[in-house]
C-alpha positions in Angstrom: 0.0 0.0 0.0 2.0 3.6 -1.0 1.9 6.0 1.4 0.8 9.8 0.2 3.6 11.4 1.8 2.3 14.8 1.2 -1.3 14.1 2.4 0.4 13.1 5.7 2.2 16.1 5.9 -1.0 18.3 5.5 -2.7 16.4 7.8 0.4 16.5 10.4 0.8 20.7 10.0 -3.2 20.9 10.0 -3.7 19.2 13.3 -0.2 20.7 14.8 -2.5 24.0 13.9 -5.5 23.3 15.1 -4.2 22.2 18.2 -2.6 25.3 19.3 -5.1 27.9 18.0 -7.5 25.8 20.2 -5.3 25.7 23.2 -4.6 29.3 23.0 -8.2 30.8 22.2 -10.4 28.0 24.8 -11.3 30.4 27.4 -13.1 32.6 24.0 -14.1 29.4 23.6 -15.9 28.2 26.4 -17.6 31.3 26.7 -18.6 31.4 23.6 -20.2 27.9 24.3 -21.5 29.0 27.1 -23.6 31.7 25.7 -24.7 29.6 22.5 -25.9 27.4 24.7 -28.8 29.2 27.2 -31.8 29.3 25.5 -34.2 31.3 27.6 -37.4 34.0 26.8 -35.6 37.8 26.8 -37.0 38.8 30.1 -35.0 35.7 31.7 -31.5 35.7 30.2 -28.3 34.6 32.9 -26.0 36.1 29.9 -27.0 39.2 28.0 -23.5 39.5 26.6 -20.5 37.2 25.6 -18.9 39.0 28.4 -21.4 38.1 31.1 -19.8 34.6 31.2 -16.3 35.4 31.8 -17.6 37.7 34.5 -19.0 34.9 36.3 -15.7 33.2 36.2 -13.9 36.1 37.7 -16.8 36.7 40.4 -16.9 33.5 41.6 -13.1 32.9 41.7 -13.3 29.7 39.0 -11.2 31.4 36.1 -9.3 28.1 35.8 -12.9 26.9 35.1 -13.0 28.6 31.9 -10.3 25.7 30.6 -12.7 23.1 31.7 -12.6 20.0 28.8 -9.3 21.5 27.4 -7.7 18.1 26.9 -11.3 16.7 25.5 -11.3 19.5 23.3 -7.2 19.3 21.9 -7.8 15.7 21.5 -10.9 16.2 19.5 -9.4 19.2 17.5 -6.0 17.3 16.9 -7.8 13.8 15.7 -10.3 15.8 13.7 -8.2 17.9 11.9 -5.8 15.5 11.3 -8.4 12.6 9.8 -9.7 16.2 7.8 -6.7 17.5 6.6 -5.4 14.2 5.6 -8.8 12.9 3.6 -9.3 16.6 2.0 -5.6 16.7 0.5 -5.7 12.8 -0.7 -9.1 12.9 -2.5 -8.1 16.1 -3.9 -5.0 14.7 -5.2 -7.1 11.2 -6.3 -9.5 13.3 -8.2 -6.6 15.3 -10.1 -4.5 12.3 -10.9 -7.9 10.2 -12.3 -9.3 13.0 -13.6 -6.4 14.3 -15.1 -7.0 18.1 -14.6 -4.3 20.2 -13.4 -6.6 22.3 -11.2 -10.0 21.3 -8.9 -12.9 23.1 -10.2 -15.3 24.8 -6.8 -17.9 22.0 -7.3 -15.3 19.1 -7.0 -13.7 21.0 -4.4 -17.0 20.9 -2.3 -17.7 17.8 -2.6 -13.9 16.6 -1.2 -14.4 18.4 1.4 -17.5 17.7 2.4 -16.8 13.6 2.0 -13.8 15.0 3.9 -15.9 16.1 6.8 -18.7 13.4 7.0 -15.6 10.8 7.3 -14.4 13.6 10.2 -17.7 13.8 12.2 -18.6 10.4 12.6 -15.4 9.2 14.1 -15.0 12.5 16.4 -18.4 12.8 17.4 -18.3 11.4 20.9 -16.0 13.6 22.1 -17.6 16.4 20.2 -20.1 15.8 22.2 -17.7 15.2 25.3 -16.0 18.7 24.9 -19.8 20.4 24.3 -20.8 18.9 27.7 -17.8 19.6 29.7 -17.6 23.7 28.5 -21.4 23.6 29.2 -21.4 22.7 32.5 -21.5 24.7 36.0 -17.8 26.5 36.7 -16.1 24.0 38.8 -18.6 21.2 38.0 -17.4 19.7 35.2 -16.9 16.0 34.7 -14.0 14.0 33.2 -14.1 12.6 29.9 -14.8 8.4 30.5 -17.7 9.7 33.1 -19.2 12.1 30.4 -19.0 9.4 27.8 -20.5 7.0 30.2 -23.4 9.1 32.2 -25.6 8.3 29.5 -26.6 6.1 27.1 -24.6 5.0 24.0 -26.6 7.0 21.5 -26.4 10.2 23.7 -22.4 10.5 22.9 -23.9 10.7 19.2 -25.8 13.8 20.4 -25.8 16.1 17.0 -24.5 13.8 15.4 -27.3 15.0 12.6 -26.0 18.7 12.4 -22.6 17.9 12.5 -23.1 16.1 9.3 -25.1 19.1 8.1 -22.3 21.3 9.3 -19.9 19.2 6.8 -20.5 22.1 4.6 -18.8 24.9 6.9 -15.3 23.5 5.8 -16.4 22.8 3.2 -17.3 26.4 2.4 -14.1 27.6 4.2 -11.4 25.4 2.6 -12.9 26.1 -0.6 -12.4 29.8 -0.4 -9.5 29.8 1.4 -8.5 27.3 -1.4 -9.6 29.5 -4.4 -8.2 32.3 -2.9 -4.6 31.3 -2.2 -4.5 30.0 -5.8 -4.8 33.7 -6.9 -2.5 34.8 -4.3 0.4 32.3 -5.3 -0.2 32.9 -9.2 2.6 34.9 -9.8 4.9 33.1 -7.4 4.2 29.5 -9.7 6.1 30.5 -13.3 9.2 29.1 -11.4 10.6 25.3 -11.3 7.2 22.6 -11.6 8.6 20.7 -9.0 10.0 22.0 -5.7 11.3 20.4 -2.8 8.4 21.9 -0.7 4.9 23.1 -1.8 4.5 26.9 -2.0 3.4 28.8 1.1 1.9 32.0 1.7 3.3 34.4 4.1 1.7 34.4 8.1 -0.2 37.6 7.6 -2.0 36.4 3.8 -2.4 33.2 5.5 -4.4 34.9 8.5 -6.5 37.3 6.0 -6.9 34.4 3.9 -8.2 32.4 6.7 -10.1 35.0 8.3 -12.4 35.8 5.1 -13.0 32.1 4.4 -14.3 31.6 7.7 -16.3 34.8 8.2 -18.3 33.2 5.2 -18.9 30.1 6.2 -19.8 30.9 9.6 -22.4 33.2 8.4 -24.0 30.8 6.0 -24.3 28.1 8.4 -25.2 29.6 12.1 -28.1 28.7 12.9 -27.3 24.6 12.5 -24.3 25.6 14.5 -26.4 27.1 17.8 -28.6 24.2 17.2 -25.9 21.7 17.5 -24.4 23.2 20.6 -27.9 23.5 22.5 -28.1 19.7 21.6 -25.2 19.1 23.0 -25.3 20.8 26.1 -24.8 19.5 29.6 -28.0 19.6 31.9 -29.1 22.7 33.8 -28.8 22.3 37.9 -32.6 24.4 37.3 -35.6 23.4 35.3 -36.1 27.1 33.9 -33.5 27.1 31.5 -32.6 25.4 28.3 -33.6 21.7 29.6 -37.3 22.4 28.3 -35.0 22.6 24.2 -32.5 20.6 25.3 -35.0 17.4 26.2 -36.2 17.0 22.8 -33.3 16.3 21.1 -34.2 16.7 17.6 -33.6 19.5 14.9 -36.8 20.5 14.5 -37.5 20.6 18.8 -34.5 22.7 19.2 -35.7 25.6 15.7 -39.0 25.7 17.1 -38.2 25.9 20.8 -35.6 28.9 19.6 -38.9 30.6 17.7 -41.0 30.4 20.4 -38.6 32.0 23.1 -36.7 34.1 21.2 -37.6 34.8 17.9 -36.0 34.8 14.3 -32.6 36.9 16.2 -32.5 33.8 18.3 -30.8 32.0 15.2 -28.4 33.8 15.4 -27.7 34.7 19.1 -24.1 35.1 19.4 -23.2 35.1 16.1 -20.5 37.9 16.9 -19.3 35.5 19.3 -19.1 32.4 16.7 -17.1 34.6 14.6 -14.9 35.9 16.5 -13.6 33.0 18.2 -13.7 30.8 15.0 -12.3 33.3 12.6 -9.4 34.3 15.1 -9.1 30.2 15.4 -9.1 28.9 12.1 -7.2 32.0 10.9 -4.6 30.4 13.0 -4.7 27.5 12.0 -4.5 28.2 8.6 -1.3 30.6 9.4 0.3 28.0 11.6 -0.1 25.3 9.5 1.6 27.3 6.4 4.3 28.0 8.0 5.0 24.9 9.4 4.1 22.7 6.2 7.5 23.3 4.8 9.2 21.6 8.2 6.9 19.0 8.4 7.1 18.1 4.9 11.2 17.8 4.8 10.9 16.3 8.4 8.7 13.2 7.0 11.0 12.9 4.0 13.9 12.6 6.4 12.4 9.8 8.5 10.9 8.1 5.2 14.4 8.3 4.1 16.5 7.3 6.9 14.2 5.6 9.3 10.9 3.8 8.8 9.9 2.9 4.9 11.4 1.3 2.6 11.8 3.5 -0.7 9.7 0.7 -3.0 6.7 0.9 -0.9 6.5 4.7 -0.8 4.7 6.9 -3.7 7.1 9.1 -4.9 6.0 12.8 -5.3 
């Protein structure tokens, strides 16, 4: 079986990427969560802004709180993105080399990515889920990750499982931009040698715009499945006047209409500013660390294919 070499590298910078941009922004994070999350009538709100939440933190001395489900969450974001990265580059590069196009055309490009991120969600759901549950819950209450797996029942850790396949199109969206977008960037800077010892790369800041723009889009296009997903998702209330009466039934169509009722059409998009902040500054992060570390990681895995673990008849040469 060859090995695709440079699919493993993307997958290797991508989830190197994600995992710090998550580590660093998880305190936006969980308050983001946090917020998404309460679903109440406007006269009976605990968090009327995003800061709200990290004022509760401070007030009630639990600040570490706000890294509660870190690990959950880096494992998640490491695994995901790496299972992403790597199926989004190789069926890109299938499709090119059966196809026998030199460039991927926006509808191809969707449909990768969004085979790309079914494949992702199904095997990261549980702790998804996990992560959701553990950001959600009281400051200082949390739960680790085998008892939040285990509390209840085997389909539960598939919680949104639904929307996060819906959601497939959010990367789908993003990478495709971003993708179309750093084509035009590195035009000019591909009239030089055809092959290269590493891929081209953009520089940190055109990465970070890059990034940035791609997400803003997606995010906007798909909020209100996101919100859904993360009331879904959320751990139980300690009080029976919040978000348990959306939260019980756990379908799609319980958690829109329980939003209309209470809030309105706006409620679709309660904290969107929130979303984008935290997932724009994130993926934008991402996207910068992982170009700048692609060329490493790239002559690092040559080195070991080289000198270490496979033999050179068994590897795809690129």
């Amino acid at each position: 079986m060859n090995v695709d070499l440079e699919s493993l590298a993307e997958a290797t910078s991508g989830a190197i990427g994600s995992l710090l941009s998550s580590t660093i922004l998880y305190p936006l994070d969980t308050c983001k969560t946090k917020y998404q999350a309460e679903a109440r009538s406007h006269g009976n709100r605990k968090y009327k802004n995003l800061s709200d939440v990290l004022w509760e933190a401070v007030s009630n001395r639990q600040v570490l709180s706000l890294y509660q489900g870190l690990g959950t969450k880096n494992l998640q974001s490491f695994i995901s993105q790496f299972i992403y990265f790597y199926g989004y580059s190789y069926f890109k590069r299938l499709y090119l080399e059966k196809s026998g196009y030199k460039s991927i055309g926006t509808r191809a490009n969707l449909l990768i990515a969004a085979a790309a991120g079914a494949v992702t969600a199904i095997t990261t759901q549980p702790l998804d889920t996990a992560s959701s549950r553990m950001q959600t819950s009281a400051f200082g209450k949390s739960k680790g990750l085998l008892k939040t797996l285990t509390e209840g029942s085997w389909s539960d850790i598939f919680d949104g499982l639904s929307v996060s396949l819906l959601l497939t199109s959010n990367p789908a969206i993003q990478y495709t931009v971003f993708d179309q977008l750093k084509q035009r960037v590195l035009t000019n800077k591909q009239n030089t040698a055809e092959k290269e010892v590493s891929p081209a790369s953009l520089s940190a800041f055109m990465a970070f715009l890059l990034g940035a723009i791609s997400k803003s889009i997606a995010t906007c296009l798909t909020y209100p499945a996101i919100r859904c997903k993360v009331i879904i998702q959320a751990a139980e209330a300690d009080d029976e006047t919040s978000e348990k009466k959306i939260k019980s039934s756990k379908t799609v169509s319980s958690v829109l209409c329980g939003i209309w009722k209470r809030e309105g059409i706006l409620g679709y998009f309660k904290g969107l500013h929130a979303q984008i902040l935290k997932t724009v500054l994130s993926s934008a992060l991402l996207l910068m660390i992982k170009e700048k570390i692609s060329a490493t990681t790239w002559v690092l895995i040559l080195a070991i294919k080289r000198y270490l673990l496979l033999p050179k008849g068994r590897v795809k040469n690129l």
